[in-house]
ROSE-4610 file (N, C-alpha, C; in Angstrom, 1 decimal, always signed):
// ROSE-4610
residu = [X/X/X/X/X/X/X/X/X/X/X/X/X/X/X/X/X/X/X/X/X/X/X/X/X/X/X/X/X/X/X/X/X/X/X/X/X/X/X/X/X/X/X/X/X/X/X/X/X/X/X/X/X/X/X/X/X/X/X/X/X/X/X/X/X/X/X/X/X/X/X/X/X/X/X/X/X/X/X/X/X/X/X/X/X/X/X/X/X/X/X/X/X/X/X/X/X/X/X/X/X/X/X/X/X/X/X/X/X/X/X/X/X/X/X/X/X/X/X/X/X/X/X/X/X/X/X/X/X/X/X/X/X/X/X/X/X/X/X/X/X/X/X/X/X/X/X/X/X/X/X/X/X/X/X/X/X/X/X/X/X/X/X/X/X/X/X/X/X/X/X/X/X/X/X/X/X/X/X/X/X/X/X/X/X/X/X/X/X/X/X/X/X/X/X/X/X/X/X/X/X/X/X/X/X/X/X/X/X/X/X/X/X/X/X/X/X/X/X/X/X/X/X/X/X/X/X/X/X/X/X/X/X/X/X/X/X/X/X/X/X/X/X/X/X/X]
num = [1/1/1/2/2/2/3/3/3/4/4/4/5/5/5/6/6/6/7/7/7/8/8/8/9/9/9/10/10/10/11/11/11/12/12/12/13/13/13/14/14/14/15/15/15/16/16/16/17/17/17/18/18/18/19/19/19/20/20/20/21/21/21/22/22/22/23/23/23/24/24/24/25/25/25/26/26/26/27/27/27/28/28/28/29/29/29/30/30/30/31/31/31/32/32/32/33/33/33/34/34/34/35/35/35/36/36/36/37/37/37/38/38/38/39/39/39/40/40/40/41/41/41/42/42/42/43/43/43/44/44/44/45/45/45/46/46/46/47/47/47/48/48/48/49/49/49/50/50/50/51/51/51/52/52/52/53/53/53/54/54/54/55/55/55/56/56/56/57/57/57/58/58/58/59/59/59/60/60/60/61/61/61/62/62/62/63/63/63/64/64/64/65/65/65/66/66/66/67/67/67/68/68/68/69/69/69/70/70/70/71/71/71/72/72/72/73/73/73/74/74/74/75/75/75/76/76/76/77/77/77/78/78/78/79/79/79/80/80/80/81/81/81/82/82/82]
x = [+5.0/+3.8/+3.2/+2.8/+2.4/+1.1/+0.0/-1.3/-2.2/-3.5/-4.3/-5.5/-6.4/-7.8/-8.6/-9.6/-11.3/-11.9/-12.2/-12.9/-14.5/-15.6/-17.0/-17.5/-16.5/-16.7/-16.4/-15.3/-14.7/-13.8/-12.9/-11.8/-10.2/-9.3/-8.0/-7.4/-6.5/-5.3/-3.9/-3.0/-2.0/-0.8/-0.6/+1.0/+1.8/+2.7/+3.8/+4.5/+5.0/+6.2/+5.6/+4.4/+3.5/+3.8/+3.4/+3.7/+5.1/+6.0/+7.4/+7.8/+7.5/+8.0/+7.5/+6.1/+5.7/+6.1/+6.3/+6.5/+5.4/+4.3/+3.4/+3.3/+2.5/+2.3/+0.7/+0.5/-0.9/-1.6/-2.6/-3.2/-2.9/-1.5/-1.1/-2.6/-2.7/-4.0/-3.2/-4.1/-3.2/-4.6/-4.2/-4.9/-5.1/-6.4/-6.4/-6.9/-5.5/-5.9/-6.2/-7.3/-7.9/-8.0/-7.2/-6.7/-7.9/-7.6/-9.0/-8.5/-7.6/-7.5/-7.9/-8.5/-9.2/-8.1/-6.9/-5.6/-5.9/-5.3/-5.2/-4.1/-3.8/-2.5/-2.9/-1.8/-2.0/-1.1/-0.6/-0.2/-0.4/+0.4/+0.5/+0.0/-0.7/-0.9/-0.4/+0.7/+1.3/+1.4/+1.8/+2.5/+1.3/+1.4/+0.2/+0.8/+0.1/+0.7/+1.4/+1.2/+1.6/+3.3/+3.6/+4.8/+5.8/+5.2/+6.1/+6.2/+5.2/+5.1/+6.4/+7.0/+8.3/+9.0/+9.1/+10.5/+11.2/+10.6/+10.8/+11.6/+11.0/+11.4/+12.8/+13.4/+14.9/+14.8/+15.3/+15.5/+15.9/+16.8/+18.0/+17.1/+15.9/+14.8/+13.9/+13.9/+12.8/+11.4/+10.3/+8.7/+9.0/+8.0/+7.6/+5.6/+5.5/+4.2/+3.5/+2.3/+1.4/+1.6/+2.4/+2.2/+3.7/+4.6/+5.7/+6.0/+4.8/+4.8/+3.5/+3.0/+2.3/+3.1/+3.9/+5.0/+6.1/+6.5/+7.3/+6.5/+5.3/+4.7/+4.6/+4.2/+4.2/+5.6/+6.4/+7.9/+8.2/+8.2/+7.7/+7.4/+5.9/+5.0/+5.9/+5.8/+6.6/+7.6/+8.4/+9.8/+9.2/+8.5/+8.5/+7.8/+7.3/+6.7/+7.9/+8.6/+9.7/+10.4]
y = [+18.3/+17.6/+17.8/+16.8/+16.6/+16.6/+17.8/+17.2/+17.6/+17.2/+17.1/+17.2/+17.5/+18.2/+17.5/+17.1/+16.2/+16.8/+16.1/+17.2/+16.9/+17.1/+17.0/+15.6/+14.7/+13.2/+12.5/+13.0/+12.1/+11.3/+12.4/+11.7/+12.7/+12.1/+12.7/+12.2/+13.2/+13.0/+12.5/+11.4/+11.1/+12.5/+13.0/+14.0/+13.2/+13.8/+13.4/+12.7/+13.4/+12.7/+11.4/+11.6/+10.2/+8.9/+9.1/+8.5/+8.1/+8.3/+8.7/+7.6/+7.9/+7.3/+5.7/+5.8/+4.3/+3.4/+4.3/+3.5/+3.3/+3.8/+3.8/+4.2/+3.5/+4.1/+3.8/+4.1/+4.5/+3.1/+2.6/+1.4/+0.3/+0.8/-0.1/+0.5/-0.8/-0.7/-0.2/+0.5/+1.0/+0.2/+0.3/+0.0/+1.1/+1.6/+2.1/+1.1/+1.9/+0.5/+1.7/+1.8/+2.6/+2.0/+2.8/+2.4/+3.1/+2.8/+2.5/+4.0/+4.8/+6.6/+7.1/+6.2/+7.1/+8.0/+6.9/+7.8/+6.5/+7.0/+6.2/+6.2/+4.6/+4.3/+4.0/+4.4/+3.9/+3.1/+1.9/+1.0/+0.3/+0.1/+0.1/-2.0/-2.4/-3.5/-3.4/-3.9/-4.2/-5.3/-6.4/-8.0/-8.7/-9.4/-10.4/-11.8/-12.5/-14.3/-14.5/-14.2/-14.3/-13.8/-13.0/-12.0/-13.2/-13.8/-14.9/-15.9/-16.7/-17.9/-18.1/-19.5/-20.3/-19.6/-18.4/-18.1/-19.1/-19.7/-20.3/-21.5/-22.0/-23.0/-23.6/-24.7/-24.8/-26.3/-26.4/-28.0/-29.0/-28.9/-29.5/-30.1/-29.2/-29.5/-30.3/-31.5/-32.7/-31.7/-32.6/-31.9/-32.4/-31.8/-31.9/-32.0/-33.1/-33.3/-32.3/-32.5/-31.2/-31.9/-32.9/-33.2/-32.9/-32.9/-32.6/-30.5/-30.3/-29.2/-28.2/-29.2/-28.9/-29.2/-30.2/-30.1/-29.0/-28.5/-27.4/-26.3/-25.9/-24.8/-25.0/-25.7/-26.3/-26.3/-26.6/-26.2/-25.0/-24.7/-22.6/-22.2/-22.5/-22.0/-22.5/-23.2/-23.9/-22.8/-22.5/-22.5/-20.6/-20.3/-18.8/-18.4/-19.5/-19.3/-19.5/-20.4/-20.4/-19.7]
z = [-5.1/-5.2/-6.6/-7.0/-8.3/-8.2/-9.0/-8.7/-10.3/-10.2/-11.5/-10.8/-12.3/-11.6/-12.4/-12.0/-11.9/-13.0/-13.8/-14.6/-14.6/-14.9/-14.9/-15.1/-15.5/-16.3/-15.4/-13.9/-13.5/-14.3/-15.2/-15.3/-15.2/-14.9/-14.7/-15.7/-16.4/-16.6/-15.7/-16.2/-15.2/-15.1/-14.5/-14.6/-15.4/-16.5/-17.0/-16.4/-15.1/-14.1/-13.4/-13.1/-12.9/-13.2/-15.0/-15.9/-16.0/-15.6/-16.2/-15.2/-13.9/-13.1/-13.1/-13.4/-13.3/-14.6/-15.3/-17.1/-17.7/-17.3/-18.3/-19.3/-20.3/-21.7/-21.9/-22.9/-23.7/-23.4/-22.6/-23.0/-21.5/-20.6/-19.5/-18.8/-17.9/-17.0/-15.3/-14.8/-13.3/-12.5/-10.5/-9.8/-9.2/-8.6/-7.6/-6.1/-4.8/-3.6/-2.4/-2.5/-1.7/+0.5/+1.1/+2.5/+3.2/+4.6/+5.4/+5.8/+5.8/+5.9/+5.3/+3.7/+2.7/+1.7/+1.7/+1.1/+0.0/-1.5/-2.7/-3.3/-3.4/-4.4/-5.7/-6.8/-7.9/-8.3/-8.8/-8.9/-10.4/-11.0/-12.6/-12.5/-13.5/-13.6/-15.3/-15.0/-16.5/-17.3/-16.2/-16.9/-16.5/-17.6/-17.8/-17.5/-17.6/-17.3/-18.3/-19.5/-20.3/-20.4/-20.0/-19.5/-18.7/-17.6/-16.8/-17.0/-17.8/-18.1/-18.3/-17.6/-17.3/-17.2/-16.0/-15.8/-14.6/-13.7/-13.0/-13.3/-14.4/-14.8/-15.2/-14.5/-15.0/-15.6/-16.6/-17.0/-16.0/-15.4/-14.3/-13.1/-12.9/-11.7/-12.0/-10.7/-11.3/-10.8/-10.9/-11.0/-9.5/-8.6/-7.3/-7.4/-6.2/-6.5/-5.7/-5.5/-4.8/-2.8/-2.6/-1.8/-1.1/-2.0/-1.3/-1.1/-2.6/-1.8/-0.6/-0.3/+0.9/+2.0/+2.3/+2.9/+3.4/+2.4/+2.4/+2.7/+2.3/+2.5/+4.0/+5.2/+6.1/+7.1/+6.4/+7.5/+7.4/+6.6/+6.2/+7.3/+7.4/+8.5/+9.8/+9.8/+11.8/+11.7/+10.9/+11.3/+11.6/+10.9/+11.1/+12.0/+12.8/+14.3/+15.5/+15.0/+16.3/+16.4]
């Protein structure tokens, strides 16, 4: 168990191995997602939109309208009820 201590400010240090493990560095922003047990995750908020912009994207793939994909979003749904 990895643990750190509160200091008068209300602020913590992360543990090294903390850090280590999530890949944080100086300046990454984290979450905290606080559960109805009152237990807390921290959760690294790294990548920006900027970070994925067109990965998706393949030349080869025509555009789809918003209507074919409400469509699809739609047989999604059915099918994962049957």
């Amino acid at each position: 168990m990895t643990l750190a201590i509160l200091t008068n400010k209300g602020q913590v240090t992360i543990p090294k191995l903390v850090r280590e493990s999530l890949l944080l560095k100086s300046g990454d922003k984290i979450e905290f997602v606080i559960t109805k047990s009152r237990e807390v995750f921290i959760r690294p908020v790294t990548m920006k939109v900027d970070d994925v912009f067109g990965r998706l994207h393949k030349k080869a793939r025509r555009p789809v309208t918003v209507e074919e994909m409400d469509k699809g979003i739609r047989t999604k749904i059915r099918e994962s009820f049957k």
